[in-house]
DSSP file (Angstrom, degrees, kcal/mol; ACC not computed):
  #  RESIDUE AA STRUCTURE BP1 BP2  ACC     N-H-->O    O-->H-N    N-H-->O    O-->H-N    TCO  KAPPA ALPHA  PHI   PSI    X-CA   Y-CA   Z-CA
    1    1 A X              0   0    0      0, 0.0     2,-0.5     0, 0.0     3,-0.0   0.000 360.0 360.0 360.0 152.7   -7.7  -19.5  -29.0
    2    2 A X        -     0   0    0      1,-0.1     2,-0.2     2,-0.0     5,-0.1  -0.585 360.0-116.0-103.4 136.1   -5.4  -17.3  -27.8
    3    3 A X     >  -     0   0    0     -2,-0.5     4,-3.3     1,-0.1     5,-0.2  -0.166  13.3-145.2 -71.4 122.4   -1.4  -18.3  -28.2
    4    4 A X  H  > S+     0   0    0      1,-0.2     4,-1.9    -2,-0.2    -1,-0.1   0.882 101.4  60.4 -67.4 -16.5   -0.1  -18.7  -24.6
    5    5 A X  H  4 S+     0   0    0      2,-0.1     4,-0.4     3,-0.1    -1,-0.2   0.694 102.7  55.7 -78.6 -22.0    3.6  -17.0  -26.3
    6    6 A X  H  > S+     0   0    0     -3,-0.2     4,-2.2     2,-0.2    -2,-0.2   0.897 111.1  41.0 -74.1 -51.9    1.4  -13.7  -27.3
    7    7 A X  H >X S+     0   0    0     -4,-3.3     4,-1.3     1,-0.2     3,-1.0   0.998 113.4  53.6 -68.1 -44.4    0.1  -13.1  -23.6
    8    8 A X  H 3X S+     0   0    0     -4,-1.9     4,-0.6     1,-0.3    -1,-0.2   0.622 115.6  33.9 -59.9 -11.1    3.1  -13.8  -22.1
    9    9 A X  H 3> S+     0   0    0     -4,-0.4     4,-1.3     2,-0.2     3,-0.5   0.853 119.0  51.3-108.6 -13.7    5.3  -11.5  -24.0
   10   10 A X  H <X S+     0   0    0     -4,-2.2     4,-0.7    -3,-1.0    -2,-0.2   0.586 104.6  55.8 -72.8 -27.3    2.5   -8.9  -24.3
   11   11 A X  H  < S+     0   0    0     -4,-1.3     4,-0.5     2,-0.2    -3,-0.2   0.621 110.8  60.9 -97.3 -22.3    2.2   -9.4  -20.3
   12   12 A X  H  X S+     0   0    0     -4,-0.6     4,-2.2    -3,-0.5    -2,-0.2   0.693 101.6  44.6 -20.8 -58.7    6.3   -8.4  -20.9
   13   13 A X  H  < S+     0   0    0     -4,-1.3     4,-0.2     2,-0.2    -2,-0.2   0.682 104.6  56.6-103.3   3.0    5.8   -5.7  -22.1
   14   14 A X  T  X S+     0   0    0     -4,-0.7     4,-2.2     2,-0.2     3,-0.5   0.782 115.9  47.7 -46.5 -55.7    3.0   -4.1  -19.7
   15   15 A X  T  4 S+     0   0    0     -4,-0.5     5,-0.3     2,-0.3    -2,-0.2   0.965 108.3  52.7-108.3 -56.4    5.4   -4.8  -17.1
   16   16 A X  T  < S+     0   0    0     -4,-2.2     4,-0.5     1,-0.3     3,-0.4   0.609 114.2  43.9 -50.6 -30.3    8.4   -3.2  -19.1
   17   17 A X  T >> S+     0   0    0     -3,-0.5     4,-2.8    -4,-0.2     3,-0.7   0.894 107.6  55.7 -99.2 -49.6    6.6   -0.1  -19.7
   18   18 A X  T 3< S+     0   0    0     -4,-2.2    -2,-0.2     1,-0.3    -1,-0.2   0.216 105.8  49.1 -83.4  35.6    5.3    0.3  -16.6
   19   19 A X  T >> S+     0   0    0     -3,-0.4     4,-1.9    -2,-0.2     3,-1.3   0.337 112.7  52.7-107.1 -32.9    8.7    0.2  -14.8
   20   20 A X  H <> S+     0   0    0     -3,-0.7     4,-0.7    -4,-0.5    -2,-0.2   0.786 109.0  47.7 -98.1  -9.1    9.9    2.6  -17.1
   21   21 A X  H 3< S+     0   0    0     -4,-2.8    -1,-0.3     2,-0.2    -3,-0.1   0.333 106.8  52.0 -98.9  23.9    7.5    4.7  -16.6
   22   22 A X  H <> S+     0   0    0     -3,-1.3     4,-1.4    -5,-0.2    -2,-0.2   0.384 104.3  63.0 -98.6 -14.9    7.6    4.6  -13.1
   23   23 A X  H  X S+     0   0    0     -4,-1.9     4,-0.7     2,-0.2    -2,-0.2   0.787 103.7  44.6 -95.3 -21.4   11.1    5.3  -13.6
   24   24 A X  H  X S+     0   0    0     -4,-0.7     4,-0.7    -5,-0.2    -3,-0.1   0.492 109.7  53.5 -36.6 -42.6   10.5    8.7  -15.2
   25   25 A X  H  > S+     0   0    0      2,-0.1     4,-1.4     1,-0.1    -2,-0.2   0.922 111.3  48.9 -84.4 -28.1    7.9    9.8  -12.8
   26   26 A X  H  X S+     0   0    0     -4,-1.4     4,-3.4     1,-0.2    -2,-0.2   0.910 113.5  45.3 -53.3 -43.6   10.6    9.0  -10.0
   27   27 A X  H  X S+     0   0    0     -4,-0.7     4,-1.7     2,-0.2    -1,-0.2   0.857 114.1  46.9 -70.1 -25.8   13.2   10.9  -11.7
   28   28 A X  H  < S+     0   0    0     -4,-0.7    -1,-0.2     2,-0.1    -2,-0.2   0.789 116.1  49.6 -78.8 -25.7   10.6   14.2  -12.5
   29   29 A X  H >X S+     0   0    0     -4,-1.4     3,-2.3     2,-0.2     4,-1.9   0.953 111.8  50.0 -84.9 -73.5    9.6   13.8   -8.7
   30   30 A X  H 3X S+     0   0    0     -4,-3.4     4,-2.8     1,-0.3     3,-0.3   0.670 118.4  37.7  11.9 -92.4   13.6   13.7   -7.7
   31   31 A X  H 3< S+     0   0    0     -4,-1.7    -1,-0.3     1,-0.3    -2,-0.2  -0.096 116.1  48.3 -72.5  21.3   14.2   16.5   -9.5
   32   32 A X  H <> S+     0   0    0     -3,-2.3     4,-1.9     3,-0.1    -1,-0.3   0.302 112.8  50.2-123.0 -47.0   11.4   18.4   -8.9
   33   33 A X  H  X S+     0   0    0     -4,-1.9     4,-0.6    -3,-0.3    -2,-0.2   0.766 108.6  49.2 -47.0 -58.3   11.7   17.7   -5.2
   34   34 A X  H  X S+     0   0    0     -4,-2.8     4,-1.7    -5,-0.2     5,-0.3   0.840 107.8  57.3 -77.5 -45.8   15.4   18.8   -4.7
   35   35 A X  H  > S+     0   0    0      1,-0.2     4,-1.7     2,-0.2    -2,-0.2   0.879 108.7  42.6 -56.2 -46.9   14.8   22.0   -6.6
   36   36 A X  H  X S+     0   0    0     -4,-1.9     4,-3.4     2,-0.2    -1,-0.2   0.877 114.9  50.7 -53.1 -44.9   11.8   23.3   -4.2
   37   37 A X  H  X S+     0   0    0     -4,-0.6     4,-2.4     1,-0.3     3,-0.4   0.979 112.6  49.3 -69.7 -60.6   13.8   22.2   -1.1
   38   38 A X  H  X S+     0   0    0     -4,-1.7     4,-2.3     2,-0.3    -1,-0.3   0.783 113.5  42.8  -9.4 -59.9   16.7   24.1   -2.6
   39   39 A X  H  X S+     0   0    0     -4,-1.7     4,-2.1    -5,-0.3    -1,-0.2   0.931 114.1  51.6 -71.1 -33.6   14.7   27.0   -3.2
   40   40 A X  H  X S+     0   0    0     -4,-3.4     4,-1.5    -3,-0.4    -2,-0.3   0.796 109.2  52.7 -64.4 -31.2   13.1   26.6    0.3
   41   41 A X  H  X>S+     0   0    0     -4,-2.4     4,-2.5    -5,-0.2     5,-2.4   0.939 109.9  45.3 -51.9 -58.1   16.6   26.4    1.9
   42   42 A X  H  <5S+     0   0    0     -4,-2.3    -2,-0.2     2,-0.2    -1,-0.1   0.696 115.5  48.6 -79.3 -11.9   17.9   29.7    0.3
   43   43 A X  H  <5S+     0   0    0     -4,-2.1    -1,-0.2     1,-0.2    -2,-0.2   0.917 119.2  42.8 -75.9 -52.2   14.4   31.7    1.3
   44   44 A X  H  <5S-     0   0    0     -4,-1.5    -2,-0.2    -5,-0.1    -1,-0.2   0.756 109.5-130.8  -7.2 -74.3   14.9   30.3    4.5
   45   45 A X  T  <5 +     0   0    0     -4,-2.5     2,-0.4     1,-0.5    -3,-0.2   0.783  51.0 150.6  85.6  57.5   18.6   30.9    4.7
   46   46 A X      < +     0   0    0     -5,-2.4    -1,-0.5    -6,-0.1     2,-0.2  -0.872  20.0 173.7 -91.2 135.5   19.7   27.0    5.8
   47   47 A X        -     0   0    0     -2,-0.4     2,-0.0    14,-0.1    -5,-0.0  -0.858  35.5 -80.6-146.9 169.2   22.7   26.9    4.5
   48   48 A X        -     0   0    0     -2,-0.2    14,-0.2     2,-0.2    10,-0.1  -0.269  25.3-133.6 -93.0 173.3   25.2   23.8    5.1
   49   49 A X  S    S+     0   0    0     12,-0.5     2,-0.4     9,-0.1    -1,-0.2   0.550  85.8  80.3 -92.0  -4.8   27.5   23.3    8.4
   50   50 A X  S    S-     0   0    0      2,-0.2    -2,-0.2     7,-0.1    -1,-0.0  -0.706  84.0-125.6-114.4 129.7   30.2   22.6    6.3
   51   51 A X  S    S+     0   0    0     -2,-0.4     2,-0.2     2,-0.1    -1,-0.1   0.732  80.7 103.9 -47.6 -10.4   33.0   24.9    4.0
   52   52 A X        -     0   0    0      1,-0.1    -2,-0.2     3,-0.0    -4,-0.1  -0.745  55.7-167.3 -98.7 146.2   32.2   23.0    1.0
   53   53 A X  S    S+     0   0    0     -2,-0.2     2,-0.2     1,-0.2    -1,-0.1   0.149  70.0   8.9-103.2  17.5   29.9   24.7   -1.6
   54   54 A X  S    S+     0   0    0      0, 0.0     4,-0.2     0, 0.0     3,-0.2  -0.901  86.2  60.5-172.6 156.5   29.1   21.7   -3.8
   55   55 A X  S  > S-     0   0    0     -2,-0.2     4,-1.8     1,-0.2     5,-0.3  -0.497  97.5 -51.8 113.9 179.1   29.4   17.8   -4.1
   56   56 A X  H  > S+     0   0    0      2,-0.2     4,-2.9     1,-0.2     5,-0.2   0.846 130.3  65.8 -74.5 -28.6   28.0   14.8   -1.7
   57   57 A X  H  > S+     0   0    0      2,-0.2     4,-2.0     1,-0.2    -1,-0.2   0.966 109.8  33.7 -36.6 -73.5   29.7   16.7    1.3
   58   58 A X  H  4 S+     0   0    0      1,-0.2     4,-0.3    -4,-0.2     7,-0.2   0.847 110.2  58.2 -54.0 -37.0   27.6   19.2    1.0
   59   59 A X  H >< S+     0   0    0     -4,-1.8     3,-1.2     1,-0.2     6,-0.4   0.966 104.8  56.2 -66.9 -52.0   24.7   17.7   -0.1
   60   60 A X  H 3< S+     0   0    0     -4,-2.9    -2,-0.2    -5,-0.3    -1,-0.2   0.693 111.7  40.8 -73.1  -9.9   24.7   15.5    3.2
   61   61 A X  T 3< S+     0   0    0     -4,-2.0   -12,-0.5    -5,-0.2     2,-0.3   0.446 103.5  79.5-122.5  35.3   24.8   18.4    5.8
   62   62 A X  S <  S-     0   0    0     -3,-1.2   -15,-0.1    -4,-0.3   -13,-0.0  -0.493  80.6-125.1-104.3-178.4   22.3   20.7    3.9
   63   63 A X  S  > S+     0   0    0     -2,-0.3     4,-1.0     2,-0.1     5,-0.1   0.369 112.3  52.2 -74.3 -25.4   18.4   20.2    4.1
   64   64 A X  H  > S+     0   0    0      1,-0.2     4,-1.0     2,-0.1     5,-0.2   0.869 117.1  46.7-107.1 -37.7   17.4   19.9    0.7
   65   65 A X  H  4 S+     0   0    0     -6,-0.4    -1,-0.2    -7,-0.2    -2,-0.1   0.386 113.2  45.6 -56.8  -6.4   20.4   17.0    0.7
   66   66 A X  H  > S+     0   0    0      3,-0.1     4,-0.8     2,-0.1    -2,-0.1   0.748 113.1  51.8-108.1 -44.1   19.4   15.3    3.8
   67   67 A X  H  X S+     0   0    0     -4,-1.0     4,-1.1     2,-0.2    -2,-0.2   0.708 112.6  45.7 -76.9 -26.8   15.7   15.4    2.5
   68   68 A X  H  X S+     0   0    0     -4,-1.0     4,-2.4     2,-0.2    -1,-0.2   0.676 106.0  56.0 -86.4 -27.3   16.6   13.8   -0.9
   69   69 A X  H  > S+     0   0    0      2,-0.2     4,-1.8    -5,-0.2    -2,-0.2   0.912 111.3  48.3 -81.6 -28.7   18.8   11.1    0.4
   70   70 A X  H  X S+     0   0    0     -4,-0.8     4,-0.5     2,-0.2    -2,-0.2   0.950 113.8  46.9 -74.2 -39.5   15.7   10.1    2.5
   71   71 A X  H >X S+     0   0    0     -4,-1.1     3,-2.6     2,-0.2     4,-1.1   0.993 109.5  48.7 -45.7 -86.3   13.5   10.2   -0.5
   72   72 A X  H 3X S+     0   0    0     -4,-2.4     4,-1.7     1,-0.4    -1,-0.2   0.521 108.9  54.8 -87.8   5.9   15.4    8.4   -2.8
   73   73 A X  H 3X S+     0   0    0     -4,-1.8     4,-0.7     2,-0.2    -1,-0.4   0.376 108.7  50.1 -90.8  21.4   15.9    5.7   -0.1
   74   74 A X  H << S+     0   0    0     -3,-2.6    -2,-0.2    -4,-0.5    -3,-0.2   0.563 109.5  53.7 -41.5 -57.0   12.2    5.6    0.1
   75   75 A X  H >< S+     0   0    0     -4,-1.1     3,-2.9     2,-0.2     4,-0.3   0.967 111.5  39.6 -25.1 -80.8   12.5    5.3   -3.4
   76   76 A X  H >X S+     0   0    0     -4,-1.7     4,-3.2     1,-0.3     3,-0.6   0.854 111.2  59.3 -62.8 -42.2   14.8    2.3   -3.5
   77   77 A X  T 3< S+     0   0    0     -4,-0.7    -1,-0.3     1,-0.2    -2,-0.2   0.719 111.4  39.8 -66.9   2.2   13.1    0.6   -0.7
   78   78 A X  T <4 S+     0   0    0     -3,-2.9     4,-0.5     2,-0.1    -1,-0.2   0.578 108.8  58.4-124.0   4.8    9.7    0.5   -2.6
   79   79 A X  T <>>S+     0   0    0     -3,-0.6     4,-3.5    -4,-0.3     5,-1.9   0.567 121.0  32.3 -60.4 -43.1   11.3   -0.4   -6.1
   80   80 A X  T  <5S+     0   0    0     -4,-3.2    -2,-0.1     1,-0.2    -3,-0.1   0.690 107.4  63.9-103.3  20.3   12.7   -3.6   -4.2
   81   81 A X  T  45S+     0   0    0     -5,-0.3    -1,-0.2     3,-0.0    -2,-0.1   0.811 116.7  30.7 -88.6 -68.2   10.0   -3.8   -2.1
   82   82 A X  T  45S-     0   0    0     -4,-0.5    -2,-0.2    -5,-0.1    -3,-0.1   0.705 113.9-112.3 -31.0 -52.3    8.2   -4.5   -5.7
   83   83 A X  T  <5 +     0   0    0     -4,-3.5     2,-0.5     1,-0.4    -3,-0.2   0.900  58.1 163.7  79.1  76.2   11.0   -6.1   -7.2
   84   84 A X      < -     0   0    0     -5,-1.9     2,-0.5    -8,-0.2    -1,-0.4  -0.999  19.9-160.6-127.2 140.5   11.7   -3.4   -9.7
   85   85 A X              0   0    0     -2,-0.5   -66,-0.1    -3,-0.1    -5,-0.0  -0.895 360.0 360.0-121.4 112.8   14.6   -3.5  -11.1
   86   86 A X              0   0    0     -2,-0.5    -1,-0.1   -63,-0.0   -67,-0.0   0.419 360.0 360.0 -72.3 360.0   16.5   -0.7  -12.9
């Protein structure tokens, strides 16, 4: 018979790995994500409405900033949507 302390921590650690690898593939999609839009921006020539050339300023009135902040609150709503916790 099988030890009810065995599944449960074995059922632990299924769930442990597969947050943390959900949190890897989020971060590879991120940063995978912002880089295209980035590139797509400068082929493009969108550039931001604002004098600053780097920093969260920037970031918020660019496209490839605008598109990430929506993405990673996409993200966050379907981590706590889940109940994943980081």
């Amino acid at each position: 018979m099988t030890d009810i302390s065995s599944v449960t921590s074995s059922a632990t650690a299924y769930v442990a790995r597969q947050t943390a690898d959900l949190n890897k593939a989020a971060s590879a999609a991120t940063a995978s994500f912002a880089s295209t839009l980035s590139k797509v921006q400068n082929a493009v020539g969108l550039g931001p409405r604002t004098g600053f050339t780097a920093g969260p300023t920037y970031e918020a009135n660019t496209l490839a900033g605008q598109t990430k902040a929506a993405f990673d609150n996409a993200l966050s709503a379907t981590k706590t949507a889940l109940h994943i916790k980081p």
